[in-house]
MIDOSE-1310 file (N, C-alpha, C; in nm, 2 decimals, decimal comma, always signed):
residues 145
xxxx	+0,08/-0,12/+0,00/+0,00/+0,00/+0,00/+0,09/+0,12/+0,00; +0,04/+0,22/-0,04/+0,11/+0,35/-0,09/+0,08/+0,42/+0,06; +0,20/+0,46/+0,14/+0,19/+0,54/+0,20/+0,16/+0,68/+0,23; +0,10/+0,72/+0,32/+0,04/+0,88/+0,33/+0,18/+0,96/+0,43
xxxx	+0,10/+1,06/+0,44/+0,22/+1,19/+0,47/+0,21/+1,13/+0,61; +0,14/+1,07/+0,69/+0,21/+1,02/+0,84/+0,32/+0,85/+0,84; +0,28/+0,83/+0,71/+0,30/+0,70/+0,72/+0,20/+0,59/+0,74; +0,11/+0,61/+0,70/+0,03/+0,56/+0,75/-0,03/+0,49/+0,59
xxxx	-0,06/+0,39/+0,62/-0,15/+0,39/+0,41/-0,25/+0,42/+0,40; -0,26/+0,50/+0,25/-0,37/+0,57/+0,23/-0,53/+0,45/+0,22; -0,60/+0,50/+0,23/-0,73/+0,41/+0,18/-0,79/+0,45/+0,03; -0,82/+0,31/+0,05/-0,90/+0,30/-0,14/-1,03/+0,27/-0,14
xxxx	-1,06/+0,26/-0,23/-1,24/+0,28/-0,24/-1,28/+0,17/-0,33; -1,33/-0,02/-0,34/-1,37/-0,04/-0,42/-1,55/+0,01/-0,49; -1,53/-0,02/-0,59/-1,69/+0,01/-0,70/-1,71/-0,06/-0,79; -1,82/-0,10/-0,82/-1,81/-0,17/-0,92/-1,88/-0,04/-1,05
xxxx	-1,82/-0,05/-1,15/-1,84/+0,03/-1,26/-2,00/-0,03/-1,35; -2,04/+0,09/-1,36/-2,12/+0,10/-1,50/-2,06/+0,06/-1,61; -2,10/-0,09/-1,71/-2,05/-0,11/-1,84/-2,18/-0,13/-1,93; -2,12/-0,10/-2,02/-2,20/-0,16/-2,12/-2,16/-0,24/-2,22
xxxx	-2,20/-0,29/-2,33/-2,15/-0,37/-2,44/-2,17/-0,51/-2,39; -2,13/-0,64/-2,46/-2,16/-0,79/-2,40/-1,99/-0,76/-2,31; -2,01/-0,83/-2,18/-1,94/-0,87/-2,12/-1,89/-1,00/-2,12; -1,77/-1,05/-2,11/-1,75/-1,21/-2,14/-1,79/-1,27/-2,03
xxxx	-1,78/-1,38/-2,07/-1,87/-1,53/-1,97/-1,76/-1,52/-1,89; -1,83/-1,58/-1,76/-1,79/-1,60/-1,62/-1,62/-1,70/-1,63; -1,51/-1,61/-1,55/-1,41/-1,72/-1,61/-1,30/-1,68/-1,45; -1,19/-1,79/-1,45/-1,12/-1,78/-1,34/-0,98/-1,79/-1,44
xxxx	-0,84/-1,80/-1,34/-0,72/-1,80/-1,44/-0,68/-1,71/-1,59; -0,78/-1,63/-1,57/-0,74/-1,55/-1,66/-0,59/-1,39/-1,63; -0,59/-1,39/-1,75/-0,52/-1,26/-1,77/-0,58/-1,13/-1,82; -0,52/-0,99/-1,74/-0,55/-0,89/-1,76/-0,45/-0,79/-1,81
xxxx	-0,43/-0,69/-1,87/-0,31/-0,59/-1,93/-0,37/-0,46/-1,90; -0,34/-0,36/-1,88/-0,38/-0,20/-1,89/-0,27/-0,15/-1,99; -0,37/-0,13/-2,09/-0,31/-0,09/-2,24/-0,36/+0,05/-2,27; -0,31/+0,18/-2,24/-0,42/+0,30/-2,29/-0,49/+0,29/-2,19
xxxx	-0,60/+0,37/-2,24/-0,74/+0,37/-2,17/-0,80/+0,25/-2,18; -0,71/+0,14/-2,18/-0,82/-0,01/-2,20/-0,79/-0,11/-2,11; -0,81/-0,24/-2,05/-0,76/-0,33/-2,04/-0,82/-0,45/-2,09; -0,70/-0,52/-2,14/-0,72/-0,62/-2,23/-0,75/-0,73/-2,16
xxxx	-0,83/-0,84/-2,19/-0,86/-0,91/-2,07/-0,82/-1,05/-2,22; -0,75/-1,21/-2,12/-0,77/-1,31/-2,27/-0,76/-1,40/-2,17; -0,84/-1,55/-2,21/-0,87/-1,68/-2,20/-0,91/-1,67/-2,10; -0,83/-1,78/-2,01/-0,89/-1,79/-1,85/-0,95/-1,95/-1,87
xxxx	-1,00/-1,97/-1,75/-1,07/-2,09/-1,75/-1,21/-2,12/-1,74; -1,33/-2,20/-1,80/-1,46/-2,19/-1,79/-1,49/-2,30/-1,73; -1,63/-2,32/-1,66/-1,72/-2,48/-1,64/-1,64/-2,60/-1,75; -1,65/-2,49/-1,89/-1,64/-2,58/-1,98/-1,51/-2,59/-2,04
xxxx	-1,40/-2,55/-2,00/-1,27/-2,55/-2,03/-1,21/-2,46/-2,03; -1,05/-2,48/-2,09/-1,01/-2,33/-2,12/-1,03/-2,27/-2,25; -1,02/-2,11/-2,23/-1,08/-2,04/-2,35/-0,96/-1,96/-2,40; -1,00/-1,91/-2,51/-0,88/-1,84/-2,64/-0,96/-1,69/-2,68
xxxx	-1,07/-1,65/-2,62/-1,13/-1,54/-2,63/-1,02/-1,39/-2,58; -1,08/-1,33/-2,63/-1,02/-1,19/-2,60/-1,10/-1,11/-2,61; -1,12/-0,97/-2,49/-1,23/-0,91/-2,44/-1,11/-0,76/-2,42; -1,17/-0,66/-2,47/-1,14/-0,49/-2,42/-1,18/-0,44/-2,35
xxxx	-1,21/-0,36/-2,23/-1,29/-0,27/-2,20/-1,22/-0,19/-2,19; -1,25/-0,08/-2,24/-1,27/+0,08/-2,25/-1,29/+0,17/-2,14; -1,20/+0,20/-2,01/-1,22/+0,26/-1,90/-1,21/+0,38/-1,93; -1,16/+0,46/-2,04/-1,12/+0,65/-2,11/-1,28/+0,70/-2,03
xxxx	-1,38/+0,65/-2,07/-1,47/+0,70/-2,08/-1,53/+0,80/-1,91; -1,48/+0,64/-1,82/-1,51/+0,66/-1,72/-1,48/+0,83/-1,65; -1,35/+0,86/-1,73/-1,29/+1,00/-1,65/-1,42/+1,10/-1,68; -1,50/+1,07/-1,76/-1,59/+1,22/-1,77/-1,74/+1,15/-1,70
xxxx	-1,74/+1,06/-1,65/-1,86/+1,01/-1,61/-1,95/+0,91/-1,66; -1,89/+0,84/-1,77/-1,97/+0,74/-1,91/-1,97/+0,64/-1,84; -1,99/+0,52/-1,89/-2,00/+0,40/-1,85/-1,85/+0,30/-1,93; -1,79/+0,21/-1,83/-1,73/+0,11/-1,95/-1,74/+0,06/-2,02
xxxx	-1,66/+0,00/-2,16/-1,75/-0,04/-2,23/-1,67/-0,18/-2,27; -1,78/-0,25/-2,27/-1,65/-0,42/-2,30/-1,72/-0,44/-2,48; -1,56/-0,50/-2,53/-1,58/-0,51/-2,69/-1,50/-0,65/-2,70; -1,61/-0,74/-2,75/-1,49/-0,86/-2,84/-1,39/-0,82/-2,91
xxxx	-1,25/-0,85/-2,88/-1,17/-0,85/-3,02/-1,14/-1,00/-3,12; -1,11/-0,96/-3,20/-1,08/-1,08/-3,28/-0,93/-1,03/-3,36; -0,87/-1,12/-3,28/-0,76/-1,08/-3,33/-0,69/-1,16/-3,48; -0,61/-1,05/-3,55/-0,57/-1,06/-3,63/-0,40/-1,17/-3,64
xxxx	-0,39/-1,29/-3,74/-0,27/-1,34/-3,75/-0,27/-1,51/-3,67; -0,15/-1,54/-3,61/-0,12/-1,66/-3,54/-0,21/-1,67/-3,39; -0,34/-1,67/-3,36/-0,42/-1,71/-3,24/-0,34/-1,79/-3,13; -0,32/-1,73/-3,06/-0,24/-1,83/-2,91/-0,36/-1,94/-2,89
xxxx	-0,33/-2,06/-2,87/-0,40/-2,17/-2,81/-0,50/-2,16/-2,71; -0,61/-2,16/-2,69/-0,68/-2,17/-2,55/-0,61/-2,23/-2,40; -0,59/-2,13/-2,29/-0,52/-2,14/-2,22/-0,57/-2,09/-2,08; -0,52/-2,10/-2,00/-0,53/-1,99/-1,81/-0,40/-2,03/-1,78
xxxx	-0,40/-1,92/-1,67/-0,28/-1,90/-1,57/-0,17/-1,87/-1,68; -0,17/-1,80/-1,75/-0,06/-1,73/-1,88/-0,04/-1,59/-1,77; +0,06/-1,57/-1,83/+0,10/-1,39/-1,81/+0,05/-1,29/-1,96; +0,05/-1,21/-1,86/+0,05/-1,09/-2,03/+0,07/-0,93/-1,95
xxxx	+0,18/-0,93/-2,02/+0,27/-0,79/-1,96/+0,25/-0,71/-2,09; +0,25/-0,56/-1,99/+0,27/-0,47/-2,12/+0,39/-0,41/-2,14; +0,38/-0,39/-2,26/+0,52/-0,34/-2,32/+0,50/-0,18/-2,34; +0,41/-0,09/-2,44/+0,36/-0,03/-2,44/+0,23/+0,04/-2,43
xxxx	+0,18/+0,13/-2,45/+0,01/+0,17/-2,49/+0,01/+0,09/-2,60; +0,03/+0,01/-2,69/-0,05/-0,05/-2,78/+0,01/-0,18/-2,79; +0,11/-0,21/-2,69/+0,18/-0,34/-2,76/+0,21/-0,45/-2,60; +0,17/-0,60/-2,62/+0,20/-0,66/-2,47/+0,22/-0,82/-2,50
xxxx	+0,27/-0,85/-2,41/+0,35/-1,02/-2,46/+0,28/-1,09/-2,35; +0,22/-1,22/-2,40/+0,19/-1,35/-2,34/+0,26/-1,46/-2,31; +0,28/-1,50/-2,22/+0,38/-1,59/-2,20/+0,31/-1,69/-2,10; +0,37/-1,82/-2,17/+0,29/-1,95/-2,10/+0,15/-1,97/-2,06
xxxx	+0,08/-2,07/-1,95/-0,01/-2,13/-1,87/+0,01/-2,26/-1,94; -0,15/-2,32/-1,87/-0,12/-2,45/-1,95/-0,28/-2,50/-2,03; -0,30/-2,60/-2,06/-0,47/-2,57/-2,14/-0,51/-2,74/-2,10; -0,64/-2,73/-1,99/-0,67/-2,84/-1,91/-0,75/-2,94/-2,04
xxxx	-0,77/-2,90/-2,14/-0,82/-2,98/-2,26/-0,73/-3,09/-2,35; -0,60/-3,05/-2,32/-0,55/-3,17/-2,39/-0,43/-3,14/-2,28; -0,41/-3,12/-2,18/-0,36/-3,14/-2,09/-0,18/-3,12/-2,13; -0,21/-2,96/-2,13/-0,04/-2,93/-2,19/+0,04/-2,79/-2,11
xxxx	+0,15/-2,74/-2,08/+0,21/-2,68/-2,01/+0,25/-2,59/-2,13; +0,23/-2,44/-2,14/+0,29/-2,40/-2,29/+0,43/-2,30/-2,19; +0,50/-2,32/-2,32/+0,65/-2,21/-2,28/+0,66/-2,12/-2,41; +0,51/-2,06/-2,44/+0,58/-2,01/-2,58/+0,53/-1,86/-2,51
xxxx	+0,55/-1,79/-2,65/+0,56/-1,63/-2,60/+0,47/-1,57/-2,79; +0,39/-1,51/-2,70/+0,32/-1,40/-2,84/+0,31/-1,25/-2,81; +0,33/-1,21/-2,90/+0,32/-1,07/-2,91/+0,23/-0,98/-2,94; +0,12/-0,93/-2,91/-0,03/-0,88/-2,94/+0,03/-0,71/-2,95
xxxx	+0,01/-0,68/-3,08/-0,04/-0,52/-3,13/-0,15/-0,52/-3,11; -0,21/-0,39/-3,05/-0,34/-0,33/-3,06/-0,36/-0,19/-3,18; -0,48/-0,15/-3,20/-0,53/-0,04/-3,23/-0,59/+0,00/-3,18; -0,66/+0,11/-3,11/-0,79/+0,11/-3,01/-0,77/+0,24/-3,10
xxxx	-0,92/+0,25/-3,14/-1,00/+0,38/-3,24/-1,11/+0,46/-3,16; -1,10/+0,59/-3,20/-1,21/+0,68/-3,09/-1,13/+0,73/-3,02; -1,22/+0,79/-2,95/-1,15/+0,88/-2,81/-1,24/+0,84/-2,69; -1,19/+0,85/-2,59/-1,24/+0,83/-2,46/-1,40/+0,86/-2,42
xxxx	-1,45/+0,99/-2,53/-1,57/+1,00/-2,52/-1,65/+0,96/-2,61; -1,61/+0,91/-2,70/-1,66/+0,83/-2,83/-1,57/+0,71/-2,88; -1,60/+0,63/-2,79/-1,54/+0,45/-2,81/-1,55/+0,45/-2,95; -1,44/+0,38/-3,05/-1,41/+0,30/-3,16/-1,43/+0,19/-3,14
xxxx	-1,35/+0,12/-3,22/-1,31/+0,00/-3,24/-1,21/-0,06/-3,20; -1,16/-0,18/-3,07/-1,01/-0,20/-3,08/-1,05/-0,29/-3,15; -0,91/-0,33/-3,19/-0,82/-0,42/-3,29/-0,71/-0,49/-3,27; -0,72/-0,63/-3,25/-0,55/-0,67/-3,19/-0,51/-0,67/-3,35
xxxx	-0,41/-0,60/-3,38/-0,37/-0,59/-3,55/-0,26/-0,69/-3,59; -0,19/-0,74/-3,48/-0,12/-0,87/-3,52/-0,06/-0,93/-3,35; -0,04/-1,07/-3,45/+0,06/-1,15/-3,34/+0,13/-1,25/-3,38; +0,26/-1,20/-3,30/+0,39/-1,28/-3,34/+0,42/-1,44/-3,25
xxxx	+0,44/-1,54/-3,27/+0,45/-1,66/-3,18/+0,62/-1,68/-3,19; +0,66/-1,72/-3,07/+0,75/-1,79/-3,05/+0,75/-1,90/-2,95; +0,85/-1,99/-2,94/+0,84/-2,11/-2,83/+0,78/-2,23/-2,87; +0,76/-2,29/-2,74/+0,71/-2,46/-2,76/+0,58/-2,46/-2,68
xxxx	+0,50/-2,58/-2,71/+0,43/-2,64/-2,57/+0,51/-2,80/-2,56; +0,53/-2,78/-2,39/+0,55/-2,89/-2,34/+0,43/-2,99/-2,32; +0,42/-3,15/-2,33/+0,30/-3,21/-2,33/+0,34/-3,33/-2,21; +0,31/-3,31/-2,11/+0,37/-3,45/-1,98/+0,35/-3,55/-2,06
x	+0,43/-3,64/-2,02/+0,39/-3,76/-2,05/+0,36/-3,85/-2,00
């Protein structure tokens, strides 16, 4: 916690936000990025396995009072495997790397690494379009045996 001028830590406030748009299905083991005004959210795990989806929401909006706004992306190029428990670090406002989890459907440990470009279109008070505009793959999956 961030300390205050006695030393003391400051306090926080949770909220749940106003969104709009389809929100994705209920999931655990997932990953999140803060990209821009966005955070990128991908896979995770479901009832029904793990997933390969990828989800935006648009927090810009929130600074003037709007609501968030969640958008499917469909990303462009080499699709990472359906997966949870992966990392995904950002690199910059438009660019962030995935690395590993494992995928409980065919029962595999991944060590590879992808690289997701974004686009995000609009402005904070008029949401676009994101766009994952490419992805680069490197590495293996390991399979137990």
């Amino acid at each position: 916690a961030r300390m205050g001028s006695r030393g003391k830590p400051r306090q926080g406030t949770f909220f749940e936000p106003s969104t709009v748009g389809a929100a994705p299905p209920p999931r655990a083991d997932h990953c999140c990025v803060a990209l821009g005004g966005h955070i990128v959210l991908h896979g995770g795990n479901s009832a029904h396995g793990s997933l390969e989806d990828m989800y935006a929401l648009n927090v810009g909006a929130a600074a003037r009072g709007g609501a968030w706004q969640w958008e499917r992306v469909s990303p462009q190029g080499e699709v990472p495997p359906a997966r949870f428990g992966h990392s995904l670090v950002r690199v910059s406002d438009t660019t962030a790397v995935l690395f590993g989890g494992a995928d409980d459907n065919e029962f595999r440990l991944y060590n590879d690494t992808y690289t997701l470009r974004f686009s995000f279109e609009g402005t904070p008070a008029s949401p676009g379009t994101t766009r994952c505009i490419s992805i680069a793959a490197g590495g293996a999956a390991d399979t137990p045996p």
